[in-house]
LOBAVO-78512 format. One record per residue (C-alpha): chain; x, y, z; residue in one letter; residue number from 1. Coordinates in nm, 4 decimals. Each point is the difference from the previous one (the first is absolute). Layout:
mol/c1/c2/c3/type/seq
A/X/Y/Z/A/NUM
...
! end
This chain:
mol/c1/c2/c3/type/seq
A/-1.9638/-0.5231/2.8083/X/1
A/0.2775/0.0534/-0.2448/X/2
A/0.2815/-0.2426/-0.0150/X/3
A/0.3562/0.1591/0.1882/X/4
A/0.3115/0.0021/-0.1610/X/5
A/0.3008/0.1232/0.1507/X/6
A/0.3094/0.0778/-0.2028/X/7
A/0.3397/-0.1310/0.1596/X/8
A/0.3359/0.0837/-0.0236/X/9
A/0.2512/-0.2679/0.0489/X/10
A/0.3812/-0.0456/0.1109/X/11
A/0.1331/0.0127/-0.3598/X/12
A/-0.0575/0.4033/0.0205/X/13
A/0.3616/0.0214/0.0736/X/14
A/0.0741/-0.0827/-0.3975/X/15
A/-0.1868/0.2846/-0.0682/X/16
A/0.1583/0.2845/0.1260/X/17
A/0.0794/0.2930/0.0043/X/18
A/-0.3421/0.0385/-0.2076/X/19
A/-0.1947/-0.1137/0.3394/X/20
A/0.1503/0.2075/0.2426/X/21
A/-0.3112/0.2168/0.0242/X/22
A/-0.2432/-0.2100/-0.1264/X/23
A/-0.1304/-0.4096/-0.0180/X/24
A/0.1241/-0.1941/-0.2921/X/25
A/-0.3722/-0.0163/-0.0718/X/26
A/0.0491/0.3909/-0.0918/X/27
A/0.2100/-0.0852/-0.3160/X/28
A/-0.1212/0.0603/-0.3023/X/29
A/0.0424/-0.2706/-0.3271/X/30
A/-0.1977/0.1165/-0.2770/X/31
A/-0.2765/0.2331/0.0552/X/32
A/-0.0805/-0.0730/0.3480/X/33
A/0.1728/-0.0990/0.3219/X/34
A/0.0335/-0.3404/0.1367/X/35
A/-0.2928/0.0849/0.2158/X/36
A/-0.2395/0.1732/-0.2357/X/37
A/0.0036/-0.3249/-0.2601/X/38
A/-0.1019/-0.1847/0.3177/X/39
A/-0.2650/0.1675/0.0973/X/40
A/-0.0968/0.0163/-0.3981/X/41
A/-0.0099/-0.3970/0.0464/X/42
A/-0.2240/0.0167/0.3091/X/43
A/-0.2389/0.2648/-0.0473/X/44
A/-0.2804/-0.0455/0.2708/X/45
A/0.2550/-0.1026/0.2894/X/46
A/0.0803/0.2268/0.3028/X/47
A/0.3055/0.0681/-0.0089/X/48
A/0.2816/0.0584/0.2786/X/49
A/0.3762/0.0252/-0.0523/X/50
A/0.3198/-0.1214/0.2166/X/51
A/0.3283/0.1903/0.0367/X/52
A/0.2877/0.0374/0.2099/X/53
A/-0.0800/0.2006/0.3098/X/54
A/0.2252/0.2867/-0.1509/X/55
A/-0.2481/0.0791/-0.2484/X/56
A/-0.2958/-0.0805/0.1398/X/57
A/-0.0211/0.3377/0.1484/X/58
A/0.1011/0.1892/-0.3402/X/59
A/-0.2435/-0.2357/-0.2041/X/60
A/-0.2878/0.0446/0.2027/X/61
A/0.0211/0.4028/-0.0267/X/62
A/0.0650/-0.0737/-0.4063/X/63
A/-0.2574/-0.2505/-0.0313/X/64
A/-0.2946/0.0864/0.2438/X/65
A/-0.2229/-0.2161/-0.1959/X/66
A/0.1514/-0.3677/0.0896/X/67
A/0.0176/-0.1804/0.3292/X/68
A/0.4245/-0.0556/0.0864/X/69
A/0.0435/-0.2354/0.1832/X/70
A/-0.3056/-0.1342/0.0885/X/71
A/-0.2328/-0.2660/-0.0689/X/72
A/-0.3213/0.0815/0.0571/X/73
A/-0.2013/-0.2992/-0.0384/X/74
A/-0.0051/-0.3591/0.1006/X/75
A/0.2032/-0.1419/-0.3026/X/76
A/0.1775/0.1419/-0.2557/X/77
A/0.2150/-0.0789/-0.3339/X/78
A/0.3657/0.0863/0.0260/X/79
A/0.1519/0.0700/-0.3426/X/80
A/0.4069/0.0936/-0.0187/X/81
A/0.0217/0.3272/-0.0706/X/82
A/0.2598/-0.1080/-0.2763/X/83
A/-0.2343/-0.1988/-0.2182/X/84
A/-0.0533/0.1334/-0.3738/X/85
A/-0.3888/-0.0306/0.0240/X/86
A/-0.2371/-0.0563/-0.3515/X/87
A/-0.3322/-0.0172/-0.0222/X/88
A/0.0845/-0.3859/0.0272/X/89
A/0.0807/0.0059/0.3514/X/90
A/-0.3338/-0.0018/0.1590/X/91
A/-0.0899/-0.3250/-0.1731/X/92
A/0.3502/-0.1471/0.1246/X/93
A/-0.0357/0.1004/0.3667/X/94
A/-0.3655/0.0509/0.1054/X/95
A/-0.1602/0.2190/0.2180/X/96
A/-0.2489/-0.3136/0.0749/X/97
A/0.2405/-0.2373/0.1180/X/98
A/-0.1509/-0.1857/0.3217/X/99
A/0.3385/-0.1122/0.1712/X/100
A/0.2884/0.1744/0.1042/X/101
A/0.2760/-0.0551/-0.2238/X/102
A/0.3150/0.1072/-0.0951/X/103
A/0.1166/0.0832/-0.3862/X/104
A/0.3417/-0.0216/-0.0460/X/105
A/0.2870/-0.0036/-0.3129/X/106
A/0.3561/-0.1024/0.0465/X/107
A/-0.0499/0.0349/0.4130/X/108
A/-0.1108/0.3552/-0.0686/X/109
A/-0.3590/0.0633/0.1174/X/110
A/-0.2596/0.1279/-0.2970/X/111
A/-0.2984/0.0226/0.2296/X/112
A/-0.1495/-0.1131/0.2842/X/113
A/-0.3683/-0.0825/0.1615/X/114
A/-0.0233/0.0515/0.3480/X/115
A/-0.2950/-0.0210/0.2371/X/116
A/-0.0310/-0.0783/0.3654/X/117
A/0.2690/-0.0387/0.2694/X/118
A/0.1889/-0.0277/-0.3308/X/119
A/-0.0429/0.3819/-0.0419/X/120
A/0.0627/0.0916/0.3231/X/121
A/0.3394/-0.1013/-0.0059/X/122
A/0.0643/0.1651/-0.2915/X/123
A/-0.1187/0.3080/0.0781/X/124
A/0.2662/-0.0153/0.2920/X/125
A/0.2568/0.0177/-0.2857/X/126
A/-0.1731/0.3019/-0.2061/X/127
A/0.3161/0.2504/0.1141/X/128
A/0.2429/-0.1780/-0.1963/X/129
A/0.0815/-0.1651/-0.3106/X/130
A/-0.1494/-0.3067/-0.0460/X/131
A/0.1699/-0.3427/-0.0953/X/132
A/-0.1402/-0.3800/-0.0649/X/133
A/0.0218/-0.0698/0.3508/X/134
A/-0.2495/0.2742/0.0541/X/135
A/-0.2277/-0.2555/-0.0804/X/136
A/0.1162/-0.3135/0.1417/X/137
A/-0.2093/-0.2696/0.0638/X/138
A/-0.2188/0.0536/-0.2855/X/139
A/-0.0393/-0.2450/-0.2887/X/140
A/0.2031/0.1108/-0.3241/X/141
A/-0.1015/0.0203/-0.3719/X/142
A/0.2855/0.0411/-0.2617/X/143
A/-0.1074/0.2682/-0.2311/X/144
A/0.1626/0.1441/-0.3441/X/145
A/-0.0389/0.4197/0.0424/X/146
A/0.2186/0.2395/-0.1338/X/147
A/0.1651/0.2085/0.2351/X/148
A/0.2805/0.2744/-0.0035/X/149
A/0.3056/-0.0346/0.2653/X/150
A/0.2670/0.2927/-0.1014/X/151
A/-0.0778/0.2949/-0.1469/X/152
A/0.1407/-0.0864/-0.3556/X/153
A/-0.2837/-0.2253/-0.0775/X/154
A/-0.2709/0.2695/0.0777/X/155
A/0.2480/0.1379/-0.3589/X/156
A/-0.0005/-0.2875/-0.1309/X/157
A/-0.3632/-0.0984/0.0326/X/158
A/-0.1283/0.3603/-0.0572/X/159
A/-0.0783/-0.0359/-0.4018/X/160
A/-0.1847/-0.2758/0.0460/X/161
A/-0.2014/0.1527/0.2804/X/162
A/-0.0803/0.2614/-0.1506/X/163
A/-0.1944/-0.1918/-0.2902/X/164
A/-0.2005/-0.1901/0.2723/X/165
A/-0.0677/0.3102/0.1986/X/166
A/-0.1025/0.1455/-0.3286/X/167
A/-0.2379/-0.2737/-0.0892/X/168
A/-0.1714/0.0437/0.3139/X/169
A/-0.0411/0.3879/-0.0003/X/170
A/-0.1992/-0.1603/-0.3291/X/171
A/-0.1818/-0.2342/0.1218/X/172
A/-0.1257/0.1687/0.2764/X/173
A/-0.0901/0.3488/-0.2107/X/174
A/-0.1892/-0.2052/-0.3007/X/175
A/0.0734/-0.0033/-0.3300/X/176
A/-0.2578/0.3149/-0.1062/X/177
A/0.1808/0.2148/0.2105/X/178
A/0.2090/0.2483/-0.1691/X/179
A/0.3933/-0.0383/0.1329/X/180
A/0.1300/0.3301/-0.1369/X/181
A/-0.1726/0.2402/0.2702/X/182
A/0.3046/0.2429/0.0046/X/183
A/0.0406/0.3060/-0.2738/X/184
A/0.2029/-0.1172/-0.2351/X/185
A/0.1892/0.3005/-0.2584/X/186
A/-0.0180/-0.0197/-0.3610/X/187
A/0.3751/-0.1507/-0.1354/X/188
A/-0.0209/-0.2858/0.2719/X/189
A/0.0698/-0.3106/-0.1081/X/190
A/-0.2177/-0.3046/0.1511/X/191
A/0.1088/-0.3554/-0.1180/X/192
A/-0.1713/-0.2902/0.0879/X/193
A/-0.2769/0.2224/0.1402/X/194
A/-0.2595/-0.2506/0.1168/X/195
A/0.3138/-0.0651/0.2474/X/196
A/0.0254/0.3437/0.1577/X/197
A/-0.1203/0.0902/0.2919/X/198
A/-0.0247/0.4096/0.0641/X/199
A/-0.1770/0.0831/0.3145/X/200
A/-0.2550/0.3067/0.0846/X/201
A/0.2622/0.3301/0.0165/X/202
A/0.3087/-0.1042/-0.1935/X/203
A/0.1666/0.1972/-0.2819/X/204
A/0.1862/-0.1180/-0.2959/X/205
A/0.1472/0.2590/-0.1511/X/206
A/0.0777/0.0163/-0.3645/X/207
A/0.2588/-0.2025/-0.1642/X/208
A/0.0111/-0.2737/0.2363/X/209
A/-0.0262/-0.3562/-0.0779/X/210
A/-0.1362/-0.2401/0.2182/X/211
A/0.0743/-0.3388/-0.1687/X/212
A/-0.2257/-0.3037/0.1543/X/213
A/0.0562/-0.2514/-0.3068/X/214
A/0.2284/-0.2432/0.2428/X/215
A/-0.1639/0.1178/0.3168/X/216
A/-0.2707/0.1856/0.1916/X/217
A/0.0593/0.3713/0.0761/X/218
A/-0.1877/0.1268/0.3517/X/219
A/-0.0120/0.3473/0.0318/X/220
A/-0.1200/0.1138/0.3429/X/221
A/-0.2728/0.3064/0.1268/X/222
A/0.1963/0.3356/-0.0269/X/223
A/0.3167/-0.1016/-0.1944/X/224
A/0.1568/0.2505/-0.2212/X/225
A/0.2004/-0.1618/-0.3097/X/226
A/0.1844/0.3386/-0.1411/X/227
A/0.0588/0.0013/-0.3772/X/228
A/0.2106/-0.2118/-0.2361/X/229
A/0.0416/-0.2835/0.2871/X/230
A/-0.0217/-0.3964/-0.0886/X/231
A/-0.1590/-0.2544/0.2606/X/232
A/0.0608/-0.3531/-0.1346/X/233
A/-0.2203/-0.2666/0.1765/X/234
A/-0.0785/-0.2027/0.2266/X/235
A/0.0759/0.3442/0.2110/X/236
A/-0.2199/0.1685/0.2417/X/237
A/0.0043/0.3858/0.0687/X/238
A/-0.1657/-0.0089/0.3631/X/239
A/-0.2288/0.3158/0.1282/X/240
A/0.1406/0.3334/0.0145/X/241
A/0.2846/-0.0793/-0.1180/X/242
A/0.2050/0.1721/-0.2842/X/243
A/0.1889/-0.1098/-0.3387/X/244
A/0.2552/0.2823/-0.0970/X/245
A/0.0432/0.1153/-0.3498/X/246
A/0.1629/-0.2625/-0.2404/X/247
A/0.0284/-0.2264/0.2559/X/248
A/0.0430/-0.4017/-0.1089/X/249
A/-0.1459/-0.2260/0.2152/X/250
A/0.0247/-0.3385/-0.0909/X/251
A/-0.1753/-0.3416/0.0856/X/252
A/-0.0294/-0.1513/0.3061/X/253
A/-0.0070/0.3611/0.1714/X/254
A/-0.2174/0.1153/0.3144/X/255
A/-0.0182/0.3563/0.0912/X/256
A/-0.1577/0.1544/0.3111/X/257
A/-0.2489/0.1317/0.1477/X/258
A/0.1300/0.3397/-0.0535/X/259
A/0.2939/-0.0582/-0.1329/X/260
A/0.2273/0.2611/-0.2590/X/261
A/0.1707/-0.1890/-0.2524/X/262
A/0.2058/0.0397/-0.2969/X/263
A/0.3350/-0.1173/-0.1792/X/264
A/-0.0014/-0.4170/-0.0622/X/265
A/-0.1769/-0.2350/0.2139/X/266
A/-0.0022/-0.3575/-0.0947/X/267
A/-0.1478/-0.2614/0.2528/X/268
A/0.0140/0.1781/0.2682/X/269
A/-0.2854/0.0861/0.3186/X/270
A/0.0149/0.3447/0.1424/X/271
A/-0.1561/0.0235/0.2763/X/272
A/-0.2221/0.2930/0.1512/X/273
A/0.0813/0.3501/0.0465/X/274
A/0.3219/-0.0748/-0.1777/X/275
A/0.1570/0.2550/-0.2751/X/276
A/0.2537/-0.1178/-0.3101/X/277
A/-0.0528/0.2792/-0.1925/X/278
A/0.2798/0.0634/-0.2166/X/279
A/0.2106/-0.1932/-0.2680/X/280
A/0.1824/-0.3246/0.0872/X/281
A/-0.0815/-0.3784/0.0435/X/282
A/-0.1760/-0.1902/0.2164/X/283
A/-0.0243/-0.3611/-0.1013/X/284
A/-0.1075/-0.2997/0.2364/X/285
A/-0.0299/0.2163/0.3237/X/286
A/-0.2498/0.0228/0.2554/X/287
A/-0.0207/0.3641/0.2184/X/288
A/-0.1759/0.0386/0.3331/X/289
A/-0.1999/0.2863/0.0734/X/290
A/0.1501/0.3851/0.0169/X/291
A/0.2984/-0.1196/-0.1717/X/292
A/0.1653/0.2622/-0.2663/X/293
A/0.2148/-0.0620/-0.2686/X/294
A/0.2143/0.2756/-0.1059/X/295
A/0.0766/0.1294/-0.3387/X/296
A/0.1750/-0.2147/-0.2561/X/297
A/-0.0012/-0.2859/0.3099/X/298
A/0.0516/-0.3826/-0.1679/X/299
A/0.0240/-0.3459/0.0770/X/300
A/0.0892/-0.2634/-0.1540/X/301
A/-0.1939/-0.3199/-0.0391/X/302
A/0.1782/-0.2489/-0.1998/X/303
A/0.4199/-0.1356/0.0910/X/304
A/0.2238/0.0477/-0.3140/X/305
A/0.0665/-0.3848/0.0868/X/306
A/-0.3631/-0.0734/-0.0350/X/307
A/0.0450/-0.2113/0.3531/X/308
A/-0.2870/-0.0300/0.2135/X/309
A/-0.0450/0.2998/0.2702/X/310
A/0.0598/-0.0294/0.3308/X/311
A/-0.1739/0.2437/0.2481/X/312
A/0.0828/0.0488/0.3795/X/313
A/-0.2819/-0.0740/0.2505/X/314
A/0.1144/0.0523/0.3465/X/315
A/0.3451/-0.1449/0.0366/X/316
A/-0.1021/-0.2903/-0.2680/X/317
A/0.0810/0.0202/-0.3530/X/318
A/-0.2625/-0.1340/-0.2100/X/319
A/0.0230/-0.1146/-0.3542/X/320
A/-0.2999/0.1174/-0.1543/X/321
A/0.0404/-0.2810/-0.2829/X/322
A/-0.0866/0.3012/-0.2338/X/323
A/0.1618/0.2360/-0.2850/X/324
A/-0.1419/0.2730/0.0313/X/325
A/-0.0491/0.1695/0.4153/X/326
A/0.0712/0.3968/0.0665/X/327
A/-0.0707/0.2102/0.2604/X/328
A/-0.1713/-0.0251/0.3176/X/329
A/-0.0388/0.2849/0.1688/X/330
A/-0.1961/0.0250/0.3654/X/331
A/-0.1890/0.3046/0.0954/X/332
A/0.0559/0.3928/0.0513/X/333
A/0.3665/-0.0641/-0.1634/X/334
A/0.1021/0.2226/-0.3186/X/335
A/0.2832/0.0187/-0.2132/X/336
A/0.2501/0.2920/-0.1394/X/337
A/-0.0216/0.1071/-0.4092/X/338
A/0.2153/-0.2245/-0.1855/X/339
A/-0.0005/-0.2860/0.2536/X/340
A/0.0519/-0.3695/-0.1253/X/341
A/-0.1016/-0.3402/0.1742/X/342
A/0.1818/-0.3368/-0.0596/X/343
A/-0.2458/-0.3476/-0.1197/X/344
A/-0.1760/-0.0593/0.2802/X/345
A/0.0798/0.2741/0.2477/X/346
A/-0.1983/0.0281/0.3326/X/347
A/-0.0356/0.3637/0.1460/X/348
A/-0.1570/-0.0220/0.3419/X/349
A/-0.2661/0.2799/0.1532/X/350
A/0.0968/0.3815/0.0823/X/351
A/0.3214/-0.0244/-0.2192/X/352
A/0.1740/0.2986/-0.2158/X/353
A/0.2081/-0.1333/-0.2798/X/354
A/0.2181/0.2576/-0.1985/X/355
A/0.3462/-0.0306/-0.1861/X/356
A/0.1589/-0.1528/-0.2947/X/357
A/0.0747/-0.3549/-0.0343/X/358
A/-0.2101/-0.2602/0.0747/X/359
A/-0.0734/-0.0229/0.3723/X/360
A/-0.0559/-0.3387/0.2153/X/361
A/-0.2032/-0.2532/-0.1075/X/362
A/-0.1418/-0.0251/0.3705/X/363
A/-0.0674/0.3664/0.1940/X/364
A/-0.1445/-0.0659/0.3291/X/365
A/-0.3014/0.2456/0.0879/X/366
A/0.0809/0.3220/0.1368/X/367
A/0.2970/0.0474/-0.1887/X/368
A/0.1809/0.2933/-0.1611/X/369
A/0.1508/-0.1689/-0.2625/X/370
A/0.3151/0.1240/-0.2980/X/371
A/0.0901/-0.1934/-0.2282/X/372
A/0.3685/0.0595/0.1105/X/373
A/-0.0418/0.0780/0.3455/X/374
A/-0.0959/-0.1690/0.3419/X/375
A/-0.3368/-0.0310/0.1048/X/376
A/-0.1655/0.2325/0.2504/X/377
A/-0.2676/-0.0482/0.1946/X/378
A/-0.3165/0.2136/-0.0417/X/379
A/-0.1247/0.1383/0.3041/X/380
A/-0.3456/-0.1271/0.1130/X/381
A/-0.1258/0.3150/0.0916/X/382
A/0.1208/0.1641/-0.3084/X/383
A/-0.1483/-0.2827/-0.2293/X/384
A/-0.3765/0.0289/0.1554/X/385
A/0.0812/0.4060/-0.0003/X/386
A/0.0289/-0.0746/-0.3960/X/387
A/-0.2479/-0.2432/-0.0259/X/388
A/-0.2711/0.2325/0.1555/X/389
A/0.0874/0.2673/-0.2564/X/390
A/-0.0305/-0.2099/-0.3319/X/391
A/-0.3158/-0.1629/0.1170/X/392
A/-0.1423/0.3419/0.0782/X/393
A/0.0496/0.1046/-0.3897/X/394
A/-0.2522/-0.2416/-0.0503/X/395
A/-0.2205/0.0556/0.2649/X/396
A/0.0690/-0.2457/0.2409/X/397
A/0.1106/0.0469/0.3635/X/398
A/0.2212/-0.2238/0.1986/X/399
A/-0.1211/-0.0869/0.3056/X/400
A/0.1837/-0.0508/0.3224/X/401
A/-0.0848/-0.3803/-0.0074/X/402
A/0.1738/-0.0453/-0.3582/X/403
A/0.2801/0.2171/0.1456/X/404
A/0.0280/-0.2765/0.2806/X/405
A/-0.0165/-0.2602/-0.2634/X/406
A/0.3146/0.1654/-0.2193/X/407
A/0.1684/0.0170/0.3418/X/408
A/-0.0919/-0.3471/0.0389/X/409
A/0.1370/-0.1485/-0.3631/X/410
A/0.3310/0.2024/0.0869/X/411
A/0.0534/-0.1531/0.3486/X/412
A/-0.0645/-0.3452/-0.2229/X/413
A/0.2571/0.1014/-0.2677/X/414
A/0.2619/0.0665/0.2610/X/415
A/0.2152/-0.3115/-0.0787/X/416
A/-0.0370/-0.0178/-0.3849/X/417
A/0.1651/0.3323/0.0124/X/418
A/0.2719/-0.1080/0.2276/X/419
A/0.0745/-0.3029/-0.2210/X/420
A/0.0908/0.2861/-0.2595/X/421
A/0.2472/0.1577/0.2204/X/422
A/-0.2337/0.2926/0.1845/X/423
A/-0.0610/0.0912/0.2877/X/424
A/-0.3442/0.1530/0.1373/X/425
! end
């Protein structure tokens, strides 16, 4: 019988939102895959099972028919924090073979645990809510150095580099006589660095583009369209369906999709799926949920004329990010006006309309109507999932009534962020 792993979130999630409103932190991407893919990349003949917060369970079981949530089926199983940054290392570092149960932990947060027994039973009594280290107490501890994320700026920070090891395991794991260019690729295009380009069964580069791997790999997805005359500059990664307007400069350290429309400047930035910034402007050390759109001639900056370090807002806590460079963060369904600019290290929450001139708050709580010179207004829950249902329907995807509940859900949760910021539901 195949070994079980189950996939865990734990109580840092907080630090993470509004990106995990509708979905696990495990659901992130950083490079070419999610959190969760490059862990089941690392385990490859486990059974696996994931555990969420019992507001998505519903919504990720519909999604995700194929996994287990929030269950263990089996008599023991490997716990691994949803949060880890897994490599093809990590299998060696925490086995599937281990004979006792064990916790792995790093600076009191837990990497991984193996549970069996009465052990297991308890914490399956615990698989509705985040977990924590004393989740496991009473098991014996083993310090252990893996990298993991904890805010969303170092899924930015980290995503060049991931990118390169995701890259060198699409590689590995495709053989060296395979051919990597699969796609149709026009006469005029540009390829440098070639044996580092990836282009995927169905793509299109059309002519004039360059895609420029010499400092970094280049993945280009199934299905993408690059128009004409645009420049990718690796590591990047164009993800499936997804689609690269003409003359649009997209720079290193840059994840796009799954279908995705892009164009303008992007510089180390992950856009998330479904998610449109088609036209002119910059996006530069930002990371976008899913549905979000950006409209025309929309910026941010990334960088303080002072060159200080950023500080970013995560619930009521201001955070010093220790970093230079930190942009947007943007949660889910949430769009903004043409000509629309966002401070260093702005955070837009879910279901939010932003419009005017001037910059507007560095912090706009979810379901927010927001001007840059004008109060904020609350965007009615009905009218938000109304909306919602009618963009995902352009692509062919129906909101159902238990994703309704869940949107009514996150704005019953939101309820007090918004009445920090003077509104009232």
């Amino acid at each position: 019988m195949a070994p079980q792993i189950c996939i865990f979130e734990d109580d840092h999630f907080t630090q993470f939102l509004p990106l995990v409103h509708f979905r696990p932190v495990y659901a992130l991407r950083c490079g070419i895959f999610s959190l969760k893919e490059k862990i089941l990349r690392a385990y490859p003949s486990a059974n696996i099972t994931i555990q969420c917060r019992k507001s998505l369970a519903l919504c990720i079981k519909f999604r995700k028919p194929q996994f287990a949530v929030n269950e263990i089926p089996a008599t023991e199983c490997l716990f691994i924090n949803g949060r880890v940054l897994a490599d093809q290392n990590l299998a060696k570092k925490i086995s599937l073979m281990a004979k006792q149960d064990i916790v792995y932990v790093f600076h009191d947060q837990v990497i991984a645990a193996r549970v069996s027994g009465t052990n297991l039973e308890r914490v399956r009594k615990n698989l509705l809510s985040p977990f924590s280290l004393s989740t496991f107490d009473g098991l014996p501890r083993i310090e252990i150095d893996i990298e993991t994320v904890s805010y969303p700026w170092d899924l930015i920070q980290k995503n060049g580099t991931q990118i390169v090891k995701d890259f060198e395991s699409i590689i590995k794991k495709a053989g060296k006589k395979q051919s990597h260019i699969r796609g149709k690729v026009h006469s005029g295009v540009h390829l440098l660095g070639k044996k580092n380009i990836i282009i995927e069964n169905g793509a299109v580069i059309g002519p004039g583009s360059v895609i420029d791997a010499k400092a970094g790999p280049v993945y280009i997805g199934k299905n993408v369209k690059v128009f004409p005359q645009s420049t990718i500059i690796g590591p990047a990664c164009i993800l499936d369906g997804s689609s690269v307007k003409v003359g649009a400069q997209i720079y290193e350290n840059t994840t796009i999709g799954p279908v995705c429309k892009v164009g303008g400047e992007i510089e180390g930035s992950i856009i998330h799926s479904y998610s449109n910034k088609q036209h002119a402007g910059f996006l530069g050390h930002s990371y976008l949920g899913s549905w979000v759109n950006l409209g025309a001639g929309t910026n941010n900056s990334d960088l303080k004329n002072n060159y200080s370090k950023v500080k970013v807002q995560v619930g009521t806590e201001q955070i010093d990010t220790g970093l230079s460079f930190v942009g947007l963060i943007m949660g889910d369904h949430s769009k903004s006006a043409i000509s629309t600019t966002f401070n260093t290290g702005t955070v837009v929450g879910v279901c939010c309309n932003i419009f005017g001139v001037g910059f507007p708050p560095k912090y706009i709580p979810s379901f927010s109507w927001c001007g840059a010179r004008e109060p904020f207004i609350v965007y009615n829950i009905e009218k938000a999932i109304n909306l919602a249902r009618l963009v995902m329907a352009r692509r062919n995807i129906g909101l159902i009534d238990i994703e309704a509940d869940l949107f009514r859900e996150v704005f019953n949760s939101t309820v007090e962020e918004r009445r920090r910021n003077g509104m009232k539901d």
